[in-house]
VMD Tcl script that draws the C-alpha trace (Angstrom):
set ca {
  {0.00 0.00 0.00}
  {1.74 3.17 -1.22}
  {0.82 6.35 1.04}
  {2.42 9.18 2.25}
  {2.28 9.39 5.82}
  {3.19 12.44 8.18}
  {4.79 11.38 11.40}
  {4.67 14.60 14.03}
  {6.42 13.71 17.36}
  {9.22 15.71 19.08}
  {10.16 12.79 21.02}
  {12.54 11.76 18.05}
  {13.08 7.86 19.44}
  {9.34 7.57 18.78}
  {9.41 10.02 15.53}
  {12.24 7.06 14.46}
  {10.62 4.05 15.56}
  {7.16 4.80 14.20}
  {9.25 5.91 10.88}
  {11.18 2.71 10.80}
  {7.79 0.74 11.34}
  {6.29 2.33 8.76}
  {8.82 2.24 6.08}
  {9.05 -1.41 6.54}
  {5.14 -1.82 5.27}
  {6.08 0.08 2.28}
  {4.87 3.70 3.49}
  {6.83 7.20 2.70}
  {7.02 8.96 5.88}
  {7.71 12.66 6.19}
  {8.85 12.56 10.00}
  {8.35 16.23 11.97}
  {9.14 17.52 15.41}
  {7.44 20.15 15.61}
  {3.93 21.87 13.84}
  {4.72 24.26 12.16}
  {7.42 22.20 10.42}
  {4.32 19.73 10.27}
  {2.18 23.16 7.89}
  {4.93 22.99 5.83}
  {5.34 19.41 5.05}
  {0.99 19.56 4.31}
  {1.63 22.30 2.37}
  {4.28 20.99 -0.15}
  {3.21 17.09 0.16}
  {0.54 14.99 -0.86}
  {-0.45 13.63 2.60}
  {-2.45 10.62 3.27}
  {-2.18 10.26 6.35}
  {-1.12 12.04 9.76}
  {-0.06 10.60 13.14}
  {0.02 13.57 15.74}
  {1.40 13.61 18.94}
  {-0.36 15.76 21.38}
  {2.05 17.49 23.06}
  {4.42 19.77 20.32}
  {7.03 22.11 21.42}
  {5.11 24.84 19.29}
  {1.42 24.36 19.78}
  {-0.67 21.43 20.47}
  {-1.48 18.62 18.28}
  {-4.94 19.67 19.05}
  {-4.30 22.71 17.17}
  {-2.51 21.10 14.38}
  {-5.18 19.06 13.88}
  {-7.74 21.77 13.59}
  {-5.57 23.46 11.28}
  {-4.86 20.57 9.02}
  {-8.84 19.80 8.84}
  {-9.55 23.69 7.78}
  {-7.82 22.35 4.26}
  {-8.06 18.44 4.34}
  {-9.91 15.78 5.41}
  {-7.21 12.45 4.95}
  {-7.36 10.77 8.46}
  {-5.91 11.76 11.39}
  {-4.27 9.67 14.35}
  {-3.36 11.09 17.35}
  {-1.13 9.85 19.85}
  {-1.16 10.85 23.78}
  {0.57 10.21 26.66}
  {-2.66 11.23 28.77}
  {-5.28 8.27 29.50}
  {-7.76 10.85 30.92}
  {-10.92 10.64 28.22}
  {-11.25 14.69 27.85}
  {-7.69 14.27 26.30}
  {-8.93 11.72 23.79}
  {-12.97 13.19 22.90}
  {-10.89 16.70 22.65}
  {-8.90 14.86 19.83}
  {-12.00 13.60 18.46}
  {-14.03 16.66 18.54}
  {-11.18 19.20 16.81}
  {-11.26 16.27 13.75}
  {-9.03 13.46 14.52}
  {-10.28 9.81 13.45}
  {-8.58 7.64 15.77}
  {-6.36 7.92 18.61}
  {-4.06 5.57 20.68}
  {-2.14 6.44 24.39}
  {1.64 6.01 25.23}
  {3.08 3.50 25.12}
  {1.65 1.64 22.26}
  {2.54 -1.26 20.51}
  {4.18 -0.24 16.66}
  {2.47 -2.97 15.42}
  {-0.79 -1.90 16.46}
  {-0.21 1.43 15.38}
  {0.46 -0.23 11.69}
  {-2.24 -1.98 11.54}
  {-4.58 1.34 12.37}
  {-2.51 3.30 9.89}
  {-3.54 0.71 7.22}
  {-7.21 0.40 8.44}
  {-7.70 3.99 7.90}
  {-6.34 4.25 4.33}
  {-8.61 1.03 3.32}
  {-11.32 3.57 5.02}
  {-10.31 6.28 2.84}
  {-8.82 5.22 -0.26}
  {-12.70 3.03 -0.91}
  {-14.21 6.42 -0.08}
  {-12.35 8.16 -2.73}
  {-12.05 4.77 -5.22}
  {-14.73 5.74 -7.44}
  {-15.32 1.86 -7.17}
  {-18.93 2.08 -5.50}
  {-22.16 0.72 -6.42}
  {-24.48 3.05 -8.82}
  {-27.33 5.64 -7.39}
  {-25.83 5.09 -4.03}
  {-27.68 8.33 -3.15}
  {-30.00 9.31 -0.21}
  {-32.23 12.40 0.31}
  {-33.51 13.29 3.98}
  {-35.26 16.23 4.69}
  {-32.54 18.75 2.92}
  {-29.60 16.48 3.36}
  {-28.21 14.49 0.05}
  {-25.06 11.64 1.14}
  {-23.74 10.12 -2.47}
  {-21.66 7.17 -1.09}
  {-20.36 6.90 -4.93}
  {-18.76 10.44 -5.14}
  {-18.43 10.22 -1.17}
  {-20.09 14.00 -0.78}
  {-23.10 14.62 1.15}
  {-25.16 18.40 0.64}
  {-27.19 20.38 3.06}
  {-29.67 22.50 1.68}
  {-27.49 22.19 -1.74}
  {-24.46 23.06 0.39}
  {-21.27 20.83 0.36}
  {-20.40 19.81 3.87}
  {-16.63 19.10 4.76}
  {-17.25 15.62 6.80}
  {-14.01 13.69 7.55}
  {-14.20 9.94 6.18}
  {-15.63 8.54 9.71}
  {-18.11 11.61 9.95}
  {-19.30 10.03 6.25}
  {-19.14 6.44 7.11}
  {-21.62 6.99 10.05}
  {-23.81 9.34 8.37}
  {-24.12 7.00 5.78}
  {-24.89 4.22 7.85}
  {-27.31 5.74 10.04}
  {-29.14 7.27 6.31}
  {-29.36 3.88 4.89}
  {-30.98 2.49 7.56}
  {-33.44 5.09 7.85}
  {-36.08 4.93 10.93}
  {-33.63 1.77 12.41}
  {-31.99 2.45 15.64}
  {-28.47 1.84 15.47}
  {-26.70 1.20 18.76}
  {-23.07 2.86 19.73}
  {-21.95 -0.49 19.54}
  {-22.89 -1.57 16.36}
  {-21.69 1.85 14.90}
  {-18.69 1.53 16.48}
  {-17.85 -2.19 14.98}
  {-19.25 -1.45 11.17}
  {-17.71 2.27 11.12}
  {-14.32 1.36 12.96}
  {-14.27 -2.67 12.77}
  {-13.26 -2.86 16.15}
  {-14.37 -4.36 19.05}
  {-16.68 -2.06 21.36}
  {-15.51 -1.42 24.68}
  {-17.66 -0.39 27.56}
  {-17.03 3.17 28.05}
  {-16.17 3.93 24.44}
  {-17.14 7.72 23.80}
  {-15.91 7.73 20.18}
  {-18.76 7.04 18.78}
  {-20.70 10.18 21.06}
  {-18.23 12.44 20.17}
  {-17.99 12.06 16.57}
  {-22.25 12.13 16.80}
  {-21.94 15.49 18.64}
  {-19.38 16.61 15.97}
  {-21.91 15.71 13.12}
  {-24.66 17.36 14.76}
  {-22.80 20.73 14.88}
  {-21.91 20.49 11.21}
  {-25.38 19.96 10.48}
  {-26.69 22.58 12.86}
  {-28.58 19.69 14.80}
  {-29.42 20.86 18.38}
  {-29.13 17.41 20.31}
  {-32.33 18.76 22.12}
  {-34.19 19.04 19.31}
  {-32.12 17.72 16.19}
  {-34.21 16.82 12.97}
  {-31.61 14.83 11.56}
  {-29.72 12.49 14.09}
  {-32.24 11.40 17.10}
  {-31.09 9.54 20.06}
  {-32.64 6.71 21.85}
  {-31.93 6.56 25.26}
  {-30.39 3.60 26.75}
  {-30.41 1.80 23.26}
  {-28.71 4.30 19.84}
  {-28.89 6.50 17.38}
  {-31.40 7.02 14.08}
  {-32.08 9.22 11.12}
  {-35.86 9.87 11.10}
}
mol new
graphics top color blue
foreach p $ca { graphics top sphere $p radius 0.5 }
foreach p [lrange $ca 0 end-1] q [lrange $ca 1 end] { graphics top cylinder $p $q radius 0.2 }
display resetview
C-alpha cells in the first residue's frame, strides 16, 4: 500500500521508531518535530495520512489538527501520553479519526494506519455501487462520489463523519446502537465506556446545525442508539 504518511512527534526515538515501522510496510514517511514544520510538510506534500502527537514544542497537536482539517480531510491519528478521556474526545471533537495512548505497541499502530487508508482510499475509489444516493429532509449523502449536501451546500465531513452518516441514512427509521456503529464504522471491538462514537455524533450534529435537544436529523434513543428519522 503506497501512502504518504506524516509522522509529528518531538520525542525523536518515537518520531524514528514509528518511521522505521512504517517504512518497513512500504509507506513514505515525512517525519516532523514540531507543527509548524508539520504546515509545511501539508503544504508541499501529498499527505495521506497524519499521526500527531499531542504534546508539540510549538502548539498542540490539538491545534494542528484543527488546522490541518480547515484544508483536508485524509485521516488523522493522534497519539497521547494522557489516558484521561477529555484528552482523547478533545482529539476527536477538533477532527481526529482515531487515537491511541503512550506507550503503544508499533504494530498496532500499523495496523490502524492501514485500516484507515482502506477507510479512505474506498471512499475516494470511485469503485462504489451506482445511485448510491439518499435524500432526507434537505440532506443528500452520495456514497459513490463520497459528498453529502445540506440545503445544496457541500459539507466538509471527515471519512468517519461520512461512514456513520451514511450508515445511520441507509438504515433510515432503524436504531443503530453505539456499539454496532462503532464495529461497522471502525471494525473494532466495542468497549464499555467507548465515547468515540458520542463524540464524533456530537461533531456531526454541529456540522449539520442539529441541536441534540431538538435535532431533525440524528435522534437519540436513550439507553439503546442513534437514528435518522
Amino acid at each position: 500500500m503506497e501512502a504518504n504518511i506524516l509522522v509529528v512527534d518531538d520525542e525523536p526515538e518515537i518520531a524514528d521508531l514509528v518511521s522505521v515501522y512504517l517504512r518497513g510496510e512500504g509507506f513514505r514517511v515525512f517525519p516532523c518535530g514540531t507543527g509548524t514544520q508539520a504546515l509545511e510538510v501539508v503544504k508541499q506534500e501529498k499527505i495521506d495520512l497524519a499521526v500527531l502527537d499531542v504534546m508539540l514544542p510549538d502548539i498542540s497537536g490539538m491545534t494542528l489538527c484543527a488546522e490541518i482539517r480547515q484544508e483536508h480531510q485524509f485521516p488523522i491519528l493522534m497519539l497521547t501520553a494522557k489516558t484521561e478521556d477529555t484528552d482523547k474526545i478533545t482529539g476527536l471533537t477538533v477532527g481526529a479519526d482515531d487515537y491511541m495512548t503512550k506507550p503503544f505497541s508499533p504494530l498496532e499502530l500499523v495496523a490502524r494506519v492501514k485500516a484507515q487508508l482502506r477507510r479512505y482510499t474506498s471512499y475516494n475509489s470511485g469503485d462504489k455501487e451506482p445511485e448510491d444516493e439518499l435524500s432526507i429532509n434537505g440532506l443528500t449523502i452520495n456514497k459513490t462520489t463520497h459528498q453529502c449536501w445540506l440545503y445544496d451546500e457541500l459539507m466538509s465531513l471527515t471519512p468517519i463523519e461520512f461512514d456513520i452518516l451514511w450508515l445511520l441514512c441507509a438504515n433510515r427509521g432503524k436504531v443503530i446502537s453505539a456499539e454496532e456503529l462503532f464495529e461497522t464504522v471502525w471494525g473494532e471491538k466495542y468497549l464499555d465506556r467507548n465515547n468515540t462514537v458520542m463524540v464524533h455524533i456530537r461533531r456531526l450534529r454541529e456540522k449539520l446545525g442539529d441541536p441534540s435537544g431538538h435535532p431533525r436529523f440524528i435522534k437519540t434513543v436513550w439507553g439503546v442508539g442513534y437514528k435518522v428519522e
